[in-house]
BALOBA-1460 file (C-alpha; in Angstrom, 3 decimals):
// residues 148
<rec num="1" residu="x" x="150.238" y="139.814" z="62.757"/>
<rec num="2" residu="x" x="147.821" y="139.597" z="65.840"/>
<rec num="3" residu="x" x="148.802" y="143.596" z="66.214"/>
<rec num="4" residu="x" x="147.654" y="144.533" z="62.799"/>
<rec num="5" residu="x" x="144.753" y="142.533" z="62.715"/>
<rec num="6" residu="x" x="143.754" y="144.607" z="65.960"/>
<rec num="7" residu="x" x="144.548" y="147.805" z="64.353"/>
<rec num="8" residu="x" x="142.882" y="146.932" z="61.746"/>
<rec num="9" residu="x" x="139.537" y="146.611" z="63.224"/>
<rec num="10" residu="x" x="140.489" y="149.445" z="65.603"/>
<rec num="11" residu="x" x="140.937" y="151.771" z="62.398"/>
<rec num="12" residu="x" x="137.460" y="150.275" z="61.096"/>
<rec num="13" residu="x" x="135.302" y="151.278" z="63.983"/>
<rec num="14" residu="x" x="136.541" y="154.592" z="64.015"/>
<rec num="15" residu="x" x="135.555" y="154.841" z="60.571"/>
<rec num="16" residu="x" x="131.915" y="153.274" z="60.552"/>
<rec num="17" residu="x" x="131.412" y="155.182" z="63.759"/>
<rec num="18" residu="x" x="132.283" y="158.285" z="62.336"/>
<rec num="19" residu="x" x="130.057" y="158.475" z="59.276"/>
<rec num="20" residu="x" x="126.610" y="159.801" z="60.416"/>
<rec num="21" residu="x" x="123.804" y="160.554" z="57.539"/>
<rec num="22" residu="x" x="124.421" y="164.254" z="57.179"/>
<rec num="23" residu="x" x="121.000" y="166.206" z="57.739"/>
<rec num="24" residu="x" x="119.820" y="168.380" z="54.852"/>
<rec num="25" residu="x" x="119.127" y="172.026" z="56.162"/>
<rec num="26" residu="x" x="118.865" y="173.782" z="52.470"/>
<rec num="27" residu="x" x="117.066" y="172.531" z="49.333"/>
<rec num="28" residu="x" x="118.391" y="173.925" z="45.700"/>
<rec num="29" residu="x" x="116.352" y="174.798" z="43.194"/>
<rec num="30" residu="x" x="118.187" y="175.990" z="40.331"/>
<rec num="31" residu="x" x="120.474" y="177.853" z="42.339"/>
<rec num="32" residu="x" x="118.032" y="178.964" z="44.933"/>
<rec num="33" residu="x" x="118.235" y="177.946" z="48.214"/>
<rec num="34" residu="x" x="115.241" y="177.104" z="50.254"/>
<rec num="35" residu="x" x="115.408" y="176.092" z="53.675"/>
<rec num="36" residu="x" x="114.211" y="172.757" z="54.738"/>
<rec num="37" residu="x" x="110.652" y="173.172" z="57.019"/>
<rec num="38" residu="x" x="110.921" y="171.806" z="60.480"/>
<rec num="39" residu="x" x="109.733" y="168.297" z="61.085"/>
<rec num="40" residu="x" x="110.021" y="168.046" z="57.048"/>
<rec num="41" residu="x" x="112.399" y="165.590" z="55.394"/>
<rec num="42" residu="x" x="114.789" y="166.259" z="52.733"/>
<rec num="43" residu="x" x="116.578" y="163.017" z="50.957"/>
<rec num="44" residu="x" x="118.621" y="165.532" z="48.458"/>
<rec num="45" residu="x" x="119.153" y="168.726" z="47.536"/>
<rec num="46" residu="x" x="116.657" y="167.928" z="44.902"/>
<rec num="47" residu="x" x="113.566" y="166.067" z="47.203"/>
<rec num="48" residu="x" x="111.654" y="166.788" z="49.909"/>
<rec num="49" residu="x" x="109.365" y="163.884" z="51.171"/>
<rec num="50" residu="x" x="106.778" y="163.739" z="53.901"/>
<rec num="51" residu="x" x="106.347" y="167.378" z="54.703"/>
<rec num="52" residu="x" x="102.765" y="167.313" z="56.321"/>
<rec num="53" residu="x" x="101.759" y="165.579" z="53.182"/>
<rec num="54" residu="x" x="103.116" y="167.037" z="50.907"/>
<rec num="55" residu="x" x="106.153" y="165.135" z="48.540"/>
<rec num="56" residu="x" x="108.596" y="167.461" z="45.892"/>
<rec num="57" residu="x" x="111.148" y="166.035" z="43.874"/>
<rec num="58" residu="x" x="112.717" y="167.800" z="40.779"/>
<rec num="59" residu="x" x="115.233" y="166.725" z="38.179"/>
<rec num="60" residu="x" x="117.597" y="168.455" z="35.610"/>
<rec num="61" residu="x" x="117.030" y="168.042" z="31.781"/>
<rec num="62" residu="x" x="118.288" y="168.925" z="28.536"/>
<rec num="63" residu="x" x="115.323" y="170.150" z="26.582"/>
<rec num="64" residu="x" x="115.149" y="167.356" z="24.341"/>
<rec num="65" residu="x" x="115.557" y="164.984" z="26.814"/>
<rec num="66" residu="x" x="112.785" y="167.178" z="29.558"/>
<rec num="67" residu="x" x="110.322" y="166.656" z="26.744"/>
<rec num="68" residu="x" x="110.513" y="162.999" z="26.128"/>
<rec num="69" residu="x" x="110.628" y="161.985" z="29.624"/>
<rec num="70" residu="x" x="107.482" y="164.211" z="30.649"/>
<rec num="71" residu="x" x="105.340" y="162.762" z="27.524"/>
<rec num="72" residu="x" x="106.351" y="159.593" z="28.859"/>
<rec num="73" residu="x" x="105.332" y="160.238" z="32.523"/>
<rec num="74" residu="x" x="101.991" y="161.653" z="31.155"/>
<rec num="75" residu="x" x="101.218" y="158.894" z="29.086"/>
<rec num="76" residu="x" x="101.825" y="156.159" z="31.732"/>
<rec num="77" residu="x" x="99.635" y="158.243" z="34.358"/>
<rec num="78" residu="x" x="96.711" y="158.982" z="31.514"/>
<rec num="79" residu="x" x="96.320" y="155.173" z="30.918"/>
<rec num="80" residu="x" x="95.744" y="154.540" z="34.861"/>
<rec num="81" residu="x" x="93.850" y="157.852" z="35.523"/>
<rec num="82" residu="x" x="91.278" y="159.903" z="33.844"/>
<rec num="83" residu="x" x="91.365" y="163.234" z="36.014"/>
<rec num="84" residu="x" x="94.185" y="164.796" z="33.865"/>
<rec num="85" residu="x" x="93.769" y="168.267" z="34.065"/>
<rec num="86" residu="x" x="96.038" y="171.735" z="33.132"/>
<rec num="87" residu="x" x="97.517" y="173.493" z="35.169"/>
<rec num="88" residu="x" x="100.255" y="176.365" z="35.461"/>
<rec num="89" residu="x" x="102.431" y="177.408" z="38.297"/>
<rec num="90" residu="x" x="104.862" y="180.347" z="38.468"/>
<rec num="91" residu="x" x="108.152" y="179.114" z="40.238"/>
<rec num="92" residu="x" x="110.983" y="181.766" z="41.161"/>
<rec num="93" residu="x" x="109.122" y="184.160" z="38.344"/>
<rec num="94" residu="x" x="109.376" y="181.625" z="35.737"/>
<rec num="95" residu="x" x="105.825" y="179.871" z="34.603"/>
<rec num="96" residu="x" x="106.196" y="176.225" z="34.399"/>
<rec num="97" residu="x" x="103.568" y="174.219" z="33.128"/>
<rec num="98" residu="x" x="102.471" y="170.442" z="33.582"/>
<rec num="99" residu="x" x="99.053" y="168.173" z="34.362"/>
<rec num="100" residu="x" x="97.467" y="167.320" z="37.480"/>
<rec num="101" residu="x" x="96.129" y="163.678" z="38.252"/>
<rec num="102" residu="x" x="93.850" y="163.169" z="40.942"/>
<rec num="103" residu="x" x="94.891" y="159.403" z="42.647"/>
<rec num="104" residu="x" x="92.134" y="158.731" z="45.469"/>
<rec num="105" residu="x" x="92.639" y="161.215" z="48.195"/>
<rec num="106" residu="x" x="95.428" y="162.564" z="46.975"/>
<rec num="107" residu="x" x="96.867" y="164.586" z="44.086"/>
<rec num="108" residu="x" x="100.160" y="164.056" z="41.844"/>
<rec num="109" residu="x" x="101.116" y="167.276" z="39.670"/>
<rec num="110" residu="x" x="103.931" y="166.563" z="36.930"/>
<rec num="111" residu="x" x="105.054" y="169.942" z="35.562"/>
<rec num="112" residu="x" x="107.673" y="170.798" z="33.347"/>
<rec num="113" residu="x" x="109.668" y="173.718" z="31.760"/>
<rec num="114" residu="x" x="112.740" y="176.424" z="32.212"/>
<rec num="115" residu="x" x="113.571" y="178.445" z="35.202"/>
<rec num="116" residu="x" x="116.849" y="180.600" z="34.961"/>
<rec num="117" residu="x" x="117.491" y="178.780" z="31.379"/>
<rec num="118" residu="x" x="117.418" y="175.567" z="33.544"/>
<rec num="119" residu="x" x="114.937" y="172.911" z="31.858"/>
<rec num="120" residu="x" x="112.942" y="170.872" z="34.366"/>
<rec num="121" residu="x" x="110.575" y="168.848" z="35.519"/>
<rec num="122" residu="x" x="108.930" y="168.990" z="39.165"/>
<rec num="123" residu="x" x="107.195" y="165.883" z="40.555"/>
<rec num="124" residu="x" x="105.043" y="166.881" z="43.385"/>
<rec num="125" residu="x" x="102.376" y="165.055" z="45.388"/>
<rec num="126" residu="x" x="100.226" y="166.796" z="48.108"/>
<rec num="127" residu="x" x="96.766" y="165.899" z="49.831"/>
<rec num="128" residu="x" x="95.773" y="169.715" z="48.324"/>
<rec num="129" residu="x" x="93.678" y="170.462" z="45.427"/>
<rec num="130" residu="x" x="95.756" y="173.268" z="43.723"/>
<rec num="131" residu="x" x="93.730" y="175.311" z="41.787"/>
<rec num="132" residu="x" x="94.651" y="179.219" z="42.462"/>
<rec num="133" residu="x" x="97.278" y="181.516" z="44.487"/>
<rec num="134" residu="x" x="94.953" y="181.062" z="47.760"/>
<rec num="135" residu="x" x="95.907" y="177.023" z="47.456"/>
<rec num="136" residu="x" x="99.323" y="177.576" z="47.847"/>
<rec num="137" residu="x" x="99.748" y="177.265" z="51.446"/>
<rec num="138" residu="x" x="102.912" y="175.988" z="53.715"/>
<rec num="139" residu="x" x="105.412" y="174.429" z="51.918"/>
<rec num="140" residu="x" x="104.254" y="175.031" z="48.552"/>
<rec num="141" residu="x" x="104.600" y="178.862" z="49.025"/>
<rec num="142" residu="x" x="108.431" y="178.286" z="49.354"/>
<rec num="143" residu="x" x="108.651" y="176.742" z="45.446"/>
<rec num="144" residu="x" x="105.339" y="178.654" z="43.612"/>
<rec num="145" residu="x" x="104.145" y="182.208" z="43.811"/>
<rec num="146" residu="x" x="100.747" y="181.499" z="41.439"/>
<rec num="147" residu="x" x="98.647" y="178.858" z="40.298"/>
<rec num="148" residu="x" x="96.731" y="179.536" z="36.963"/>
């Protein structure tokens, strides 16, 4: 009994030992792959947090669904927050387009729509005013070619 108690707990350190966090090297946007910055952060395949600032997360809709869940995200921020503005991006050729919410020093963009007949909505905070193509600077240039 004593012997497979020890085995046991021999078996069990080998196990916990063994399991490391796996680092994220790749990010997937609807099938394309972007490769995590250095000294950036990725918690999924689907977030990237704390890259000099900067915060992207995206989720997967149906269309029905997408649409819902964004009205509901832009009614919760518009009750909190006045500085609701429009904006567009153009992501892997696609134009997506959402609201941006100016929250003290920093900016939260909530943009929505359907790249490679994928519907979805990006969630993306950043210290940067994003207002045109020149705006779009480190990290962002790996997710948006334009800003209208």
């Amino acid at each position: 009994m004593k012997n497979i108690i020890a085995l046991a707990l021999l078996l069990a350190t080998f196990t916990f030992y063994g399991q490391e966090t796996k680092r994220i090297s790749f990010l997937n946007l609807v099938g394309n792959h972007i490769q995590v910055p250095r000294g950036c952060t990725a918690q999924s395949e689907y977030e990237l947090q704390a890259c000099n600032g900067t915060s992207i997360k995206w989720e997967y809709y149906s269309e029905d669904m997408l649409s819902a869940v964004f009205d509901q995200i832009i009614a919760t921020f518009e009750k909190s927050n006045s500085t609701k503005t429009e904006i567009t991006f153009t992501s892997f050729g696609a134009p997506i387009k959402g609201y941006k919410f100016k929250i003290g020093t920093t900016f939260q963009y909530f943009i929505m729509g359907k790249i490679k007949d994928q519907h979805l909505m990006i969630n993306l905070g950043t210290p940067d005013d994003i207002s045109g193509k020149t705006d779009l600077n480190g990290v962002l240039k790996l997710f948006f070619e334009e800003v209208i």
